[in-house]
C-alpha positions, 0 to 999 in steps of 0.5 A: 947490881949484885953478879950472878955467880954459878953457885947461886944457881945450883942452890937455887935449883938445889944442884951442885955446882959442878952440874950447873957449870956443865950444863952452862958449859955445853958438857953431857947432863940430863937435857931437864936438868940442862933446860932448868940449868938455863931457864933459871940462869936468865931468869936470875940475870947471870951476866955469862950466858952467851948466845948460843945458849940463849938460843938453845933455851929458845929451841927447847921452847918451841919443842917444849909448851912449858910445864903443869904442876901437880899439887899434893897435899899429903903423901897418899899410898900406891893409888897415886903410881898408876895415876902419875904414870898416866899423867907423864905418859899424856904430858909427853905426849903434848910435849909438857913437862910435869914438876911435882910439888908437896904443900907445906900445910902451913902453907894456906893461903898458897903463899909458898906455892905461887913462887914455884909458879913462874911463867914456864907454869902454863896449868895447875893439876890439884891432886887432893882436895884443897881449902879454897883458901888455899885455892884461891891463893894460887888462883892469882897466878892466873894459870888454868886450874884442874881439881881431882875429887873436889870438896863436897861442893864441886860447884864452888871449885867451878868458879876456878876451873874444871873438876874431875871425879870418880864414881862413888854412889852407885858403884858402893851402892851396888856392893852393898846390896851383893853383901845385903843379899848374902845376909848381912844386917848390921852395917859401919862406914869408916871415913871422911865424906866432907873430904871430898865429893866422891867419898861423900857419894860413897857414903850416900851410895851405902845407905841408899842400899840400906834405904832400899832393903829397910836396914833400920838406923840402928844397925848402922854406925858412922865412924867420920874425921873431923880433924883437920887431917882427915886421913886414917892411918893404922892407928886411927882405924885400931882406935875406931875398931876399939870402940865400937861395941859390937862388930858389925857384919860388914864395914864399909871403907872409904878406900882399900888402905882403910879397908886393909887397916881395918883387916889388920885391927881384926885379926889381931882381935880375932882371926875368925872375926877377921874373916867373918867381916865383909869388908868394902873398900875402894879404888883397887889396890889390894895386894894380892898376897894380903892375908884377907883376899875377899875384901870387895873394891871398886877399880878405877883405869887410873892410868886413864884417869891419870891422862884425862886430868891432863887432857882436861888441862891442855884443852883448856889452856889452849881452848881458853874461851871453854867453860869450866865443867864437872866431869865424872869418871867411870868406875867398876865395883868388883864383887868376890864371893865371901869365904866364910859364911856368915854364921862361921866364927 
């Protein structure tokens, strides 16, 4: 059998050297990187590990329940900082460890991703909505599963685990009827609702308003992603902006980088039409030195949001014989009075 060397370790890990020898040797170094340091040394069969430090890896256990990782398949903006504060705060508080883990995008049927998945891994918190081919994949490991914002078929994601989500139709519903009351009459949604079912409702909640005072089909536009990456970074709002052949009175966004994109694409139009256009957007991360302060948002308690997911999560692994379930958090539309009026220019 081939021997286990230090340095083996430490690339397996991607530590140095010098940090696995201490962390093997007894010497001061992080105690996570001191619990990974010795999980993977026995897990490789290094010959060299003595009792001592077996039974400190045992002891770390019995503290420890093991690890949730959290799968992102993008780099998303500020909404997740919140979030990812919440989830640490309600790992600690269960005694979890939380490993985070970008997925490669070729990675689709969750090849790469099971071997990350070892037995510390006691649950699986997918951050973003995922192919179910991809799910699926992951879903041999046989760890509990949690879903943020599922695809637009929760139901087909509750065969594998419970789904979280936030409120998206009557809280777009609501902001939109405040804009239609103001006088607004023509109308833009810009986003992906086959991305996920929230942004779906966010979309259903726009033209339930719209049903209700009788804006016509004709002054509403849809501007829908049918990429494989569905996200609109600045660009892509710039390029929509350019072919619609009238500015509508309000744009609705499926979330505040939109939205704030959207503002950008305006103003280098024309600083007046920026600021005649109501904007919506969602999920509360406007910043409050942004030239255009009455964009209108829905806020979500994302540290809360951030602890439920793992709640959700540790219910069920140590509840194992619990039924999968659809859970819809809570959200609180924001309404500021628009600036301008709309017959200013």
């Amino acid at each position: 059998m081939k021997r286990v060397t230090i340095l083996e370790i430490a690339k397996t890990l991607g530590l140095s050297r010098n940090t696995v020898a201490k962390a093997l040797s007894g010497k001061a170094v992080a105690s996570e990187t001191r619990w990974e340091v010795i999980k993977t040394a026995r897990q490789l069969g290094y010959a060299k590990l003595d009792k001592e430090l077996l039974n400190e890896l045992d002891r770390m256990k019995e503290i420890r329940k093991g690890t949730i990782l959290l799968l992102f398949n993008r780099a998303e903006s500020n909404f997740w900082n919140t979030i990812l504060t919440g989830i640490n705060d309600e790992l600690r508080d269960h005694s979890y460890r939380m490993q985070l883990h970008i997925v490669d995008e070729e990675d689709e049927q969750g090849e790469k991703t099971l071997q990350i998945i070892d037995e510390d891994v006691q649950g699986v918190v997918f951050l973003c909505a995922f192919s179910m081919e991809f799910i699926q994949g992951v879903a041999r490991a046989e760890k509990v599963m949690t879903f943020f914002n599922a695809s637009v078929d929760p139901a087909e994601y509750l065969a594998y685990g419970n789904v979280v989500s936030m409120e998206g139709k009557w809280a777009i519903y609501q902001l939109t009827k405040r804009v239609i009351e103001e006088g607004r009459k023509t109308f833009a949604f810009i986003g992906h609702p086959d991305g996920s079912v929230s942004i779906r409702d966010r979309l259903l909640g726009m033209n339930l308003a719209l049903d209700e005072f009788g804006i016509a089909k004709e002054n509403r536009s849809y501007y829908i992603e049918d990429r494989k990456d569905c996200y609109y970074n600045y660009g892509a709002v710039e390029e929509v902006i350019g072919k619609m052949a009238e500015i509508p009175d309000v744009i609705i966004c499926a979330n505040d980088d939109i939205a704030k994109f959207v503002a950008s694409a305006l103003i280098k139009i024309d600083m007046r039409l920026a600021q005649r256009v109501r904007l919506i957007g969602f999920d509360n991360t406007i910043e409050e030195d942004f030239f255009k302060q009455d964009i209108l948002t829905v806020h979500i308690r994302k540290e809360e949001l951030g602890r439920r997911l793992i709640r959700t999560t540790v219910e069920k692994i140590e509840n194992p014989g619990l039924d999968h379930a659809f859970i819809m958090v809570a959200t609180y539309p924001l309404y500021k009075e628009a600036k301008e009026s709309l017959g200013d220019s």
